[in-house]
C-alpha positions in Angstrom: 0.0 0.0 0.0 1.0 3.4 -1.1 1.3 5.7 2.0 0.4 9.7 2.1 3.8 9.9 3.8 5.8 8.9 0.7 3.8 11.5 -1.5 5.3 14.5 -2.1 1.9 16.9 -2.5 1.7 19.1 -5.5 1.8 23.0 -5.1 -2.0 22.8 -6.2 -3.9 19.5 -5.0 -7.5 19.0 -6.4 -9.8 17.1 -3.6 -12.6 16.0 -6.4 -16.2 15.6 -4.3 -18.4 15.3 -7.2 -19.2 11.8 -6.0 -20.0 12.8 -2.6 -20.9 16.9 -2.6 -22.0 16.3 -6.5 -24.8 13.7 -5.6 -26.3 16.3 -3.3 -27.3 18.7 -6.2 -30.8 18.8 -7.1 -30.1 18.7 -10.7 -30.2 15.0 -10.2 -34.0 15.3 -9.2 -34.3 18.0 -12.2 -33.6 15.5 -14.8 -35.2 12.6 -12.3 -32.2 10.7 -11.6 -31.8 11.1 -8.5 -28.3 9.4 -7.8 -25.1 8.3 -10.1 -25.1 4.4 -10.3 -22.5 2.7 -9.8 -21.5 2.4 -13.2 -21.8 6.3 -13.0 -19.3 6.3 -10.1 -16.7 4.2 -11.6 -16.2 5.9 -15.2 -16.5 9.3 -13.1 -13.7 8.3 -10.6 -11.7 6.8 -14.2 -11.7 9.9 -15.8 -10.8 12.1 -12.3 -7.7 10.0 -11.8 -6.6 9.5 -15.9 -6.8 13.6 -15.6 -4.6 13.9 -12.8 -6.5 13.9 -9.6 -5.0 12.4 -6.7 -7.5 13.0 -4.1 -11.2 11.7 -4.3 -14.2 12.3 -1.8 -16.7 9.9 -1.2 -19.3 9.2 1.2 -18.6 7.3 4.4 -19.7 3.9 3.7 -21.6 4.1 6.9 -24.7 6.1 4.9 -26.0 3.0 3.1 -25.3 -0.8 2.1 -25.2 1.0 -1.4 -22.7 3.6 -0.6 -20.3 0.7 0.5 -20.7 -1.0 -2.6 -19.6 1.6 -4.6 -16.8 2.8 -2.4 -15.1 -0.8 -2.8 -15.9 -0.6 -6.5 -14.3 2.8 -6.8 -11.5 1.5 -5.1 -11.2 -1.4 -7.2 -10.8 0.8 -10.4 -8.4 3.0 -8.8 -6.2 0.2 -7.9 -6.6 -0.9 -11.4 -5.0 1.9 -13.0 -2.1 2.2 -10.1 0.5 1.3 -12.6 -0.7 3.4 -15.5 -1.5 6.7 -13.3 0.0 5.8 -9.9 -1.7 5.8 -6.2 -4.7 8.0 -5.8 -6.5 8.6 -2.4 -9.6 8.0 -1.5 -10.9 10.1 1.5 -14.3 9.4 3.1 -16.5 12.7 4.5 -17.3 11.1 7.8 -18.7 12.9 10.4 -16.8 12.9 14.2 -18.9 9.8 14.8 -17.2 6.2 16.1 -19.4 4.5 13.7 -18.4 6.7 10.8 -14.6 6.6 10.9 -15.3 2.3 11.7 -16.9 2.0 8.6 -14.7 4.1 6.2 -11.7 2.5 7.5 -13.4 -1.1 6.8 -13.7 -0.4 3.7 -10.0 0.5 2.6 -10.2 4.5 3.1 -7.1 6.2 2.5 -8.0 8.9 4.9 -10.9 10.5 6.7 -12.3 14.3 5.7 -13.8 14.5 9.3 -16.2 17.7 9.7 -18.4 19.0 12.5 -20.6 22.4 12.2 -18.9 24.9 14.5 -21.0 28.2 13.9 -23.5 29.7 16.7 -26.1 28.4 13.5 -24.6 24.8 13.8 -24.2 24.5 17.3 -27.6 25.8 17.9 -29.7 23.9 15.3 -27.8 21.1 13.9 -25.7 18.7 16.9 -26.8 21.5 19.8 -23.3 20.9 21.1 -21.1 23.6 22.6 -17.4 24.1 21.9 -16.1 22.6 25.0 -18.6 19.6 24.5 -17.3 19.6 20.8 -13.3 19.5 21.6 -13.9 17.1 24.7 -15.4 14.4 22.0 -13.2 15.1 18.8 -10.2 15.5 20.3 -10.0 11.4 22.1 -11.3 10.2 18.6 -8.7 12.3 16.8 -6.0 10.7 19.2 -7.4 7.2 19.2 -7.4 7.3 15.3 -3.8 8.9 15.1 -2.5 6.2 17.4 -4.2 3.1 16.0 -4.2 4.0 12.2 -1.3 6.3 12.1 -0.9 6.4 8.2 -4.4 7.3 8.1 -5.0 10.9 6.1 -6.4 12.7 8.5 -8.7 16.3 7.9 -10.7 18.3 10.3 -13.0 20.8 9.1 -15.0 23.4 11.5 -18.3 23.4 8.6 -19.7 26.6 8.2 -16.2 28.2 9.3 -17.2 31.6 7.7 -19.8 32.0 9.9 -17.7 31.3 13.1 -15.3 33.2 14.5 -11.6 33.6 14.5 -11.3 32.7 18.4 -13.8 30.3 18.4 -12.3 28.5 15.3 -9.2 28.9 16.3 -10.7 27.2 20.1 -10.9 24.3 18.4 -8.7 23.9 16.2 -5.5 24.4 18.4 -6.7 21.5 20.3 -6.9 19.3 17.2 -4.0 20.5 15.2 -1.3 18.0 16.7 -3.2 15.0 15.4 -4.9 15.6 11.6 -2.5 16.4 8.1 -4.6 19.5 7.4 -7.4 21.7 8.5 -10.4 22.6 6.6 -12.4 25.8 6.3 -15.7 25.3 4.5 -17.3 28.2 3.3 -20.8 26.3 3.9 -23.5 28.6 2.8 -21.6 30.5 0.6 -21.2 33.7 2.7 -17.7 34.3 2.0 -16.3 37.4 -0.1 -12.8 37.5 -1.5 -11.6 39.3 1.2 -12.8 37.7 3.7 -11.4 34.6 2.3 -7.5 36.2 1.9 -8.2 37.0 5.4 -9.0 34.3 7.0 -6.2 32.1 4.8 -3.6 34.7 6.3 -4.5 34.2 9.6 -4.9 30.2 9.5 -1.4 30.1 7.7 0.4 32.6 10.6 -1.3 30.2 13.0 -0.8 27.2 12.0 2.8 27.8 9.2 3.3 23.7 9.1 0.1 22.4 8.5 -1.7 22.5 4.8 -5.6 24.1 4.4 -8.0 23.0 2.6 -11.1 25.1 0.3 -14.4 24.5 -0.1 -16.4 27.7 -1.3 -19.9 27.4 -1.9 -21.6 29.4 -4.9 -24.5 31.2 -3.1 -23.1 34.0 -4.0 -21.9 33.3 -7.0 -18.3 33.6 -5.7 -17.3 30.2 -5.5 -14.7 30.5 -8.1 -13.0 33.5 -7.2 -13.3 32.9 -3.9 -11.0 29.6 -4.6 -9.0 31.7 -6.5 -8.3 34.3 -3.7 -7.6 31.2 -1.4 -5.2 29.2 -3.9 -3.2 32.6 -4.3 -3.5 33.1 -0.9 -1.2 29.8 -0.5 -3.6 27.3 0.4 -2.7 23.8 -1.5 -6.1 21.7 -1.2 -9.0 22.8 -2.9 -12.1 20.9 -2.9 -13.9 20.7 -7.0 -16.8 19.0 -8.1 -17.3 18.6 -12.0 -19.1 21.6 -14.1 -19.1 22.7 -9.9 -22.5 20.4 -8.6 -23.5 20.4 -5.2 -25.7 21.3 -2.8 -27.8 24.2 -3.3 -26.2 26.7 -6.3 -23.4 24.2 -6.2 -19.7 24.6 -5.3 -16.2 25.6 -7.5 -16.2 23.8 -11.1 -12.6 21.7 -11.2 -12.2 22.5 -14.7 -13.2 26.4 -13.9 -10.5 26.5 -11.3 -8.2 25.2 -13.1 -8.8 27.1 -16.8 -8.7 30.6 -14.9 -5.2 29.6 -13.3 -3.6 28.6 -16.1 -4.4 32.0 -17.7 -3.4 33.9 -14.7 0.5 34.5 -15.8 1.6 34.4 -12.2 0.7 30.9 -12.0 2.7 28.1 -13.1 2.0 25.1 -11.4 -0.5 22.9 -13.1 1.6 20.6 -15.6 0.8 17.3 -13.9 -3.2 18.2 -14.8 -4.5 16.3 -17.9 -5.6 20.0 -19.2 -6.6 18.8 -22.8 -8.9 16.4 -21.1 -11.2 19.1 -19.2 -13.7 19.7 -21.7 -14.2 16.1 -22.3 -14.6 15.1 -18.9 -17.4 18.1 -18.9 -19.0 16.7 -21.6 -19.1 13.2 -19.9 -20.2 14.1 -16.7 -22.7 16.6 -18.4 -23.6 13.2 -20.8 -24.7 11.5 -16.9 -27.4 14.2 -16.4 -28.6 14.2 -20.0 -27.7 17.9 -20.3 -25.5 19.9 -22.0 -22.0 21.4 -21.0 -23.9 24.3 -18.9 -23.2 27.9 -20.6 -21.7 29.2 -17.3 -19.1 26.8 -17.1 -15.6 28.4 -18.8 -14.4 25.3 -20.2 -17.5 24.6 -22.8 -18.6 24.6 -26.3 -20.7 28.1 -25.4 -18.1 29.5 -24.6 -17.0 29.8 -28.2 -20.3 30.1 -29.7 -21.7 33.1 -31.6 -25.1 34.4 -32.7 -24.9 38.1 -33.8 -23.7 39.0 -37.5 -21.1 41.0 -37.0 -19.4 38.5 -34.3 -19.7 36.2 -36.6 -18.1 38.0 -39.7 -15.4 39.1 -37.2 -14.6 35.5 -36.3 -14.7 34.2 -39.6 -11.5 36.7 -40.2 -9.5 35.7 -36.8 -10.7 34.2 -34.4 -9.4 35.7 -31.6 -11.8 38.8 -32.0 -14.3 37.2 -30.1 -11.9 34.1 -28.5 -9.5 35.7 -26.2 -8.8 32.6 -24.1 -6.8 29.6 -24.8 -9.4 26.7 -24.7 -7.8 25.0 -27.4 -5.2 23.8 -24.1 -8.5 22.8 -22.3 -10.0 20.5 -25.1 -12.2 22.8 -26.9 -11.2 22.0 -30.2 -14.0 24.0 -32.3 -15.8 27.0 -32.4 -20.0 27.1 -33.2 -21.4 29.3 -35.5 -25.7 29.3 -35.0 -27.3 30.7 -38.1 -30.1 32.2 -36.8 -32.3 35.7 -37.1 -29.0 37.2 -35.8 -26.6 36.1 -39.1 -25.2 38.0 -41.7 -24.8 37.3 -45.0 -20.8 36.4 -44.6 -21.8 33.5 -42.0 -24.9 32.7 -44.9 -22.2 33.3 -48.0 -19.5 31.1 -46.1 -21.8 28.3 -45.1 -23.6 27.9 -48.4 -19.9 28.0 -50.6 -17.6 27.2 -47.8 -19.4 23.8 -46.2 -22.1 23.2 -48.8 -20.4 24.2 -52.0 -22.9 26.3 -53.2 -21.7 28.0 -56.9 -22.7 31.8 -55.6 -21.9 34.8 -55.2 -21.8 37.9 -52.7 -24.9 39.6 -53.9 -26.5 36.5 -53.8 -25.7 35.7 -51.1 -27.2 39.1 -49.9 -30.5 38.2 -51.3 -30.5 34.8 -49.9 -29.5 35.9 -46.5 -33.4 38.3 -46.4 -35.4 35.9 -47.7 -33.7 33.7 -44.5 -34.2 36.1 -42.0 -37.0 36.7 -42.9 -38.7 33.5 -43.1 -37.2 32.0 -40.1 -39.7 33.6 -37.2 -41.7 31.0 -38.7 -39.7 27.8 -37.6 -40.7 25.6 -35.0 -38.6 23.7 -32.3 -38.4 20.9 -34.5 -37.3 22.8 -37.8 -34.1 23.2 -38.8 -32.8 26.4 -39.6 -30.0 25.2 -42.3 -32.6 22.6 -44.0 -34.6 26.3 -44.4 -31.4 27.7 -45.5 -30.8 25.3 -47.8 -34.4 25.3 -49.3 -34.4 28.6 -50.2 -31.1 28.2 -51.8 -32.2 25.7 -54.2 -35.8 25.9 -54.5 -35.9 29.9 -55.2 -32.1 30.7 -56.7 -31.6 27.5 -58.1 -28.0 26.9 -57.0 -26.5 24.2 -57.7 -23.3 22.4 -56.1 -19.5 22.5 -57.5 -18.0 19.3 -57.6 -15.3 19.1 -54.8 -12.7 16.1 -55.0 -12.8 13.7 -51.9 -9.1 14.5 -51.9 -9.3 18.3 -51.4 -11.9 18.5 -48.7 -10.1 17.9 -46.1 -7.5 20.8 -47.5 -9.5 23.8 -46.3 -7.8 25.3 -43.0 -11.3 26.0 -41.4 -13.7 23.9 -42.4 -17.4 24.0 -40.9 -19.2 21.3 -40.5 -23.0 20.7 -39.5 -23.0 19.9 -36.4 -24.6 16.2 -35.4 -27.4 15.8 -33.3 -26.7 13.9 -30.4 -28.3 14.4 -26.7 -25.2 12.7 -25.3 -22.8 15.9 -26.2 -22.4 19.3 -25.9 -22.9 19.8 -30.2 -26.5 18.3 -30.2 -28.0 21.4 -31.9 -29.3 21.0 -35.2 -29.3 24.7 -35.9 -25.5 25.0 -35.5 -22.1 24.8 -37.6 -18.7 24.5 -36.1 -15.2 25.5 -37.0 -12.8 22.5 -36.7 -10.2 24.0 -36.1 -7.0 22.4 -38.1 
């Protein structure tokens, strides 16, 4: 067995929960799934580890019969690709419960993310325990784990840290320091603010200078992201990710968001052991789980390089980079969508018609062509396509016909758009678009 004291951590370690803090979004009742199957867990936990991520979250096998199913499943494809990808952990959220750690450490954990709600909120509504009471009862488990299970990972996280105090965090957590690897500092209901967060990473580091923290920012704010930012740059290594950001409530920081914005920053250089090509796939497979599409919000998508409006899209069709000022190409994103719509011009009309279709035609043609289009396609229903109407008017009311393109030349064209396939699995399951492979 691979211990965590033989690992050397990375300046930046992702802690992936989307199997644990991802099953708690309600998008899975949304699109009435209501949990990942097993099957679901494995390829998830696959494509976490072949990108690069060492540290995986998963439920305490105490919660159900089920839940310890899948955790020895889990581990059995992680020790499966040991050789290809090396060790990764997996950590089980447990809470500071006897029969929680018992149960995770059954079942092969390779440490424990152990949490108890320390705020005035959680103390009051949640456990009803005081601090005193708190530190009294975590402190002899923390020993009696340390001592009998000493290459156990061990994390302690006060939950809902941003609504506690320094002093009374720090109460507890000077008790508890001697015995865990790193300290947590949950930013539970998504209270924190950028500031607040370089704050409180300052203080925890001049505290505690030897021990590693540990982020988890939640997005009811919608700062989830820069919030992980601010703490990342603030020097804290762990951050906890869930795919495309899922969790509970408005969700928590997207691993591939995190990740995409770093890489840009120019003052960060410290992600070359992350499978970066692979994010937008691993998007577009976990979106594939839910049945939805890459959302638009997330950075590393299709969306993200998608454009509507004319005069975006005669801008693009020069250089890219007018409207594409981010490297996605590093993240996987390996096309660009053009929609014709109401919005397009007649260069996206001219350059799909002669470009893609090989249309014989001209500009002011093409001019024409492009009215009769906008005009006509209010009209269309969810079910029509907008390039069949297109296509129609083409033929039907200029009479175009085709050139004859050689099978050997097609492929010779630097950008060549292609109509995009529908399929609900994927991102590019919109009849209505074209994309820009990008060669």
């Amino acid at each position: 067995m691979f211990l965590f004291k033989d690992y050397t951590p990375r300046p930046l370690e992702i802690i992936d929960t989307t199997l644990r803090e991802g099953s708690q979004s309600s998008l899975l009742h949304d699109h009435y799934k209501y949990f990942f199957n097993q099957r679901d867990k494995v390829e998830i936990a696959r494509a976490l580890i072949i990108f690069g991520v060492k540290f995986i979250e998963l439920f305490s096998p105490h919660v159900s019969p089920r839940e310890k199913d899948d955790f020895a499943a889990i581990k059995a494809i992680r020790d499966e690709l040991i050789m290809q990808k090396g060790y990764s952990f997996l950590l089980a959220h447990v809470r500071c419960h006897p029969d929680d750690v018992a149960a995770a450490i059954e079942a092969g954990a390779d440490g424990l993310n152990m949490y108890i709600g320390l705020s005035a909120t959680a103390r009051t509504y949640s456990h009803g325990k005081d601090l005193l009471t708190i530190i009294r009862s975590v402190r002899p488990l923390l020993e009696d784990i340390r001592k009998n299970h000493p290459n156990l990972i061990l994390r302690f996280s006060g939950e809902d840290a941003f609504r506690t105090s320094e002093d009374e965090l720090f109460q507890v957590y000077d008790e508890i320091v001697p015995y865990v690897d790193r300290i947590g500092t949950p930013d539970t209901v998504g209270i924190a603010t950028p500031v607040s967060v370089a704050e409180r990473v300052r203080s925890l580091r001049e505290r505690y200078p030897t021990l590693d923290l540990e982020g988890h920012f939640h997005d009811d704010r919608g700062f989830s992201l820069v919030n992980a930012l601010e703490a990342v740059k603030a020097g804290m290594r762990y951050m906890d990710t869930t795919l495309l950001g899922l969790g509970d409530r408005s969700g928590i920081t997207s691993m591939t968001a995190l990740l995409y914005n770093l890489y840009i920053d120019k003052d960060y250089d410290h992600l070359e052991s992350y499978h970066l090509r692979g994010a937008y796939p691993i998007n577009v497979m976990f979106a594939s789980k839910l049945k939805k599409l890459v959302p638009s919000k997330e950075p590393v998508s299709l969306t993200n390089r998608t454009h509507t409006a004319g005069v975006h899209q005669k801008a693009f069709l020069n250089h890219a980079s007018t409207y594409e000022a981010f490297p996605l190409d590093q993240f996987g994103v390996s096309e660009s969508e053009v929609l014709l719509g109401p919005l397009s011009g007649w260069n996206i009309v001219y350059y799909f018609l002669k470009e893609i279709k090989y249309y014989n035609i001209d500009e002011a043609t093409a001019r024409q062509i492009t009215k009769l289009f906008k005009d006509r396609i209010y009209n269309l229903g969810p079910d029509d396509s907008p390039t069949q109407l297109l296509i129609e008017i083409a033929e039907d009311e200029f009479g175009l016909t085709r050139i004859s393109i050689p099978n050997q030349f097609k492929d010779n064209i630097v950008q060549l758009m292609t109509e995009v396939p529908t399929d609900e699995t994927t991102e590019t399951s919109r009849e209505t678009a074209v994309s820009l492979k990008r060669k």
